[in-house]
ZAMARGU-4260 file (C-alpha; in steps of 0.2 Angstrom, whole numbers, plus 5000, padded with zeros to 4 digits):
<rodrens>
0) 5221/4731/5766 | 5205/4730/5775 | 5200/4748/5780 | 5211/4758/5770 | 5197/4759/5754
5) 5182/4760/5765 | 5190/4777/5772 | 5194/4784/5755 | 5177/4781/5747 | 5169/4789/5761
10) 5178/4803/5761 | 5174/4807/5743 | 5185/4796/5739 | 5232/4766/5724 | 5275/4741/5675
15) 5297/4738/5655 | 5307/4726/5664 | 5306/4717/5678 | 5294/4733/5688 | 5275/4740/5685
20) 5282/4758/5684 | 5295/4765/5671 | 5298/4783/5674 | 5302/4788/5691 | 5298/4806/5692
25) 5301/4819/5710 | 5300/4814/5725 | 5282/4813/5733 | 5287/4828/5745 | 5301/4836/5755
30) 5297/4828/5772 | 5303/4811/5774 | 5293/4794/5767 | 5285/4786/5782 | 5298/4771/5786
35) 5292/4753/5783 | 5298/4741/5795 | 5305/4727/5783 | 5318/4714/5782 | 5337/4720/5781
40) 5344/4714/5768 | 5356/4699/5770 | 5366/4697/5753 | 5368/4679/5747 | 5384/4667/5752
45) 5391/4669/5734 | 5391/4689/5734 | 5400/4691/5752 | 5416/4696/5748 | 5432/4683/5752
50) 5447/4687/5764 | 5465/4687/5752 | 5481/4687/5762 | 5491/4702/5760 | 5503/4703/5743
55) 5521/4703/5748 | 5528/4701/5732 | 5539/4687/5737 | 5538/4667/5732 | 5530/4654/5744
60) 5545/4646/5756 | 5538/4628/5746 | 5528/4620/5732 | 5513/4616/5744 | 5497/4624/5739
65) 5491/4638/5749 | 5479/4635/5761 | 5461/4639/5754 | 5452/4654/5761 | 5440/4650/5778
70) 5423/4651/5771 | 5410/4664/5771 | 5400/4663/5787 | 5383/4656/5786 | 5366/4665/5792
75) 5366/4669/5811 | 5358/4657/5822 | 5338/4657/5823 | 5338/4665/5805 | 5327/4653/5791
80) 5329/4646/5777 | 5322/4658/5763 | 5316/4645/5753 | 5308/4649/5737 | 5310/4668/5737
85) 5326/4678/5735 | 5338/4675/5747 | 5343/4689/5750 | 5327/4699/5756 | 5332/4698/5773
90) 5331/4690/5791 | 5311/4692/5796 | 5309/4708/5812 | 5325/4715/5807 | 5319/4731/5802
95) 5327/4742/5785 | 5326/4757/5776 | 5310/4760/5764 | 5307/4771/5750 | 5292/4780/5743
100) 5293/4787/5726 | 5283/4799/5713 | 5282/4789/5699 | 5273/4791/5680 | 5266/4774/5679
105) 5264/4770/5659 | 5250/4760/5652 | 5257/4744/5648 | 5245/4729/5638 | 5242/4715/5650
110) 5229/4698/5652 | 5216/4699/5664 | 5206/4690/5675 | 5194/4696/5687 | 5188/4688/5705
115) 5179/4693/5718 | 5187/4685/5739 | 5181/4685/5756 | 5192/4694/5768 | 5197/4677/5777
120) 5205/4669/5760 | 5212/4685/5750 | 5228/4679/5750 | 5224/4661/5743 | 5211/4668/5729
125) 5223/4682/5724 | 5237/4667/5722 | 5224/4654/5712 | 5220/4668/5702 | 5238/4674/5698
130) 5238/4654/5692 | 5223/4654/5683 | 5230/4669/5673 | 5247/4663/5671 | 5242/4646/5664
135) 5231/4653/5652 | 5243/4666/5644 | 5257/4650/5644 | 5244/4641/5636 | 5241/4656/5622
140) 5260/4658/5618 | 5260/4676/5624 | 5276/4681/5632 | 5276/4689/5649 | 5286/4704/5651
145) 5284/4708/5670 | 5278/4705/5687 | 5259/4699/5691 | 5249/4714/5697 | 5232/4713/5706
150) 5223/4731/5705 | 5209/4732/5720 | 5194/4741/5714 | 5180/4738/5727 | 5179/4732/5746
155) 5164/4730/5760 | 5165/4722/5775 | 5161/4704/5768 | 5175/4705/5754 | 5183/4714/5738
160) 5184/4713/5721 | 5202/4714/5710 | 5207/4710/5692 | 5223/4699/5690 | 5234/4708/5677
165) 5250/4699/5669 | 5260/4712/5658 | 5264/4707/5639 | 5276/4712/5628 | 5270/4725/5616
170) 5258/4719/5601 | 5253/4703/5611 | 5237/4695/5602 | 5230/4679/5604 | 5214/4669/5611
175) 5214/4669/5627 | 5203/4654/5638 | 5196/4653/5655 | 5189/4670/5655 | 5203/4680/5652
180) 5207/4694/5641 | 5219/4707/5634 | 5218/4726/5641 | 5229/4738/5647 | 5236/4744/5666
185) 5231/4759/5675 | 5243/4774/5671 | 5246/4791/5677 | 5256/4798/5691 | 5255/4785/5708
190) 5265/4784/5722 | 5273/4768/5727 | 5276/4761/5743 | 5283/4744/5746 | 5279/4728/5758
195) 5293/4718/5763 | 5288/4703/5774 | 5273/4691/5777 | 5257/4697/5768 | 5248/4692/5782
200) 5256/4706/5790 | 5251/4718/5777 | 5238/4731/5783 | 5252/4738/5795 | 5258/4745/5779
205) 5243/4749/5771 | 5240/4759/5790 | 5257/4768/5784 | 5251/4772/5767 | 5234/4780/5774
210) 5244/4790/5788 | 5257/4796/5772 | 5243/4803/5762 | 5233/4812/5775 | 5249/4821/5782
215) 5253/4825/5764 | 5233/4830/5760 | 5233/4818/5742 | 5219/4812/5736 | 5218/4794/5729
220) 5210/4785/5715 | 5197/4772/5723 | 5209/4758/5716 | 5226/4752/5721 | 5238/4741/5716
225) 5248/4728/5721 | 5262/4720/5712 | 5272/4705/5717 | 5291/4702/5716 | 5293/4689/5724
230) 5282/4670/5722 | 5266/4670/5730 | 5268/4656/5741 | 5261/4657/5755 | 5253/4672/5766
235) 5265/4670/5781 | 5280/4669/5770 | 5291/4681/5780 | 5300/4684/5763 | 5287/4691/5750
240) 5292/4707/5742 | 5275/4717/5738 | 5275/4737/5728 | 5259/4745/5732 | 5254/4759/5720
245) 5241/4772/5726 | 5238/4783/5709 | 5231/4800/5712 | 5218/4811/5705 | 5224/4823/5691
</rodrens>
């Protein structure tokens, strides 16, 4: 993440279901997306389809039950434990197809919190902030209807300043505590690009999204979002799902 904004600023100068944008639109140009190494994806145990014998249409020689089917093999060796997240979001270095897409991202009402981080404790700020928002929309009875968002507004070299956005379902009002407060996200046309992996490792694809928008000559907003499918639990979790949104001047 680190970089990427510095570059864009000094040049002159980055939700309805379970995802930030609702409307996909074209497709951000006819050359190829830049391809994101990510985990391939591993589908769990129970969707792996089972081997059945043959039909043959006659009856079993005698009464004894049929042998049950061998079960499906496990993960290969060296492979771990996906633990909290989903587990099917892949083995960690095995690489996978990416997409980026053109979307129109629709205002949506959220809660928000702002926080400022040092670059050498992002992730853990982002996730006790997350928390901090979370508890005090569970607190206010307002129903959550999406991901958590971070939008990522300014950055130097000591640090960077973000608002933690939870999305609501439409009409929410309450009183909110702890400094949060009711708003709305970000909308207008963005391009998405996605993270699959350790968010420690997450500059590589903010390198990518950089590279992408030079080739294409687009000119970004000086914010970005992030929004996070998967748990924040920890910043080497090899199995964090992260959509980046870069929304682009009119």
């Amino acid at each position: 993440m680190k970089g990427l904004w510095v570059g864009w600023l000094a040049a002159a100068l980055m939700l309805a279901g379970p995802g930030f944008a609702q409307t996909p639109a074209t497709p951000a140009a006819q050359s190829p997306a830049p391809a994101v190494k990510a985990p391939a994806a591993v589908p769990p145990a129970s969707d792996q389809p089972k081997s059945l014998p043959p039909a043959t249409g006659l009856k079993p020689a005698s009464s004894a039950p049929a042998a049950a089917p061998p079960p499906p093999p496990g993960p290969p060796p060296g492979v771990p434990s996906p633990g909290p997240n989903e587990p099917d979001r892949g083995a960690p270095g095995v690489s996978s197809e990416s997409s980026t897409v053109m979307l129109d991202v629709p205002a949506r009402p959220v809660a928000l919190l702002a926080a400022t981080a040092k670059w050498d404790e992002a992730f853990k700020v982002i996730k006790d902030t997350e928390q901090r928002l979370k508890a005090a929309v569970d607190k206010a009875g307002l129903k959550i209807a999406g991901h958590p968002v971070a939008m990522f507004t300014k950055e130097d070299d000591k640090g960077f300043t973000f608002t933690a956005m939870l999305p609501l379902a439409p009409g929410s009002k309450a009183a909110l505590s702890d400094g949060v407060t009711l708003g709305q996200s970000p909308a207008g046309k963005a391009i998405k690009f996605q993270h699959r992996g350790a968010y420690d490792d997450i500059d590589s694809t903010y390198d990518l999204v950089t590279a992408y928008l030079d080739e294409k000559s687009l000119e970004a907003q000086d914010f970005f979002i992030e929004e996070y499918l998967t748990p924040l639990t920890s910043g080497e979790d090899p199995y964090l799902a992260v959509d980046i949104y870069v929304f682009l001047k009119p």
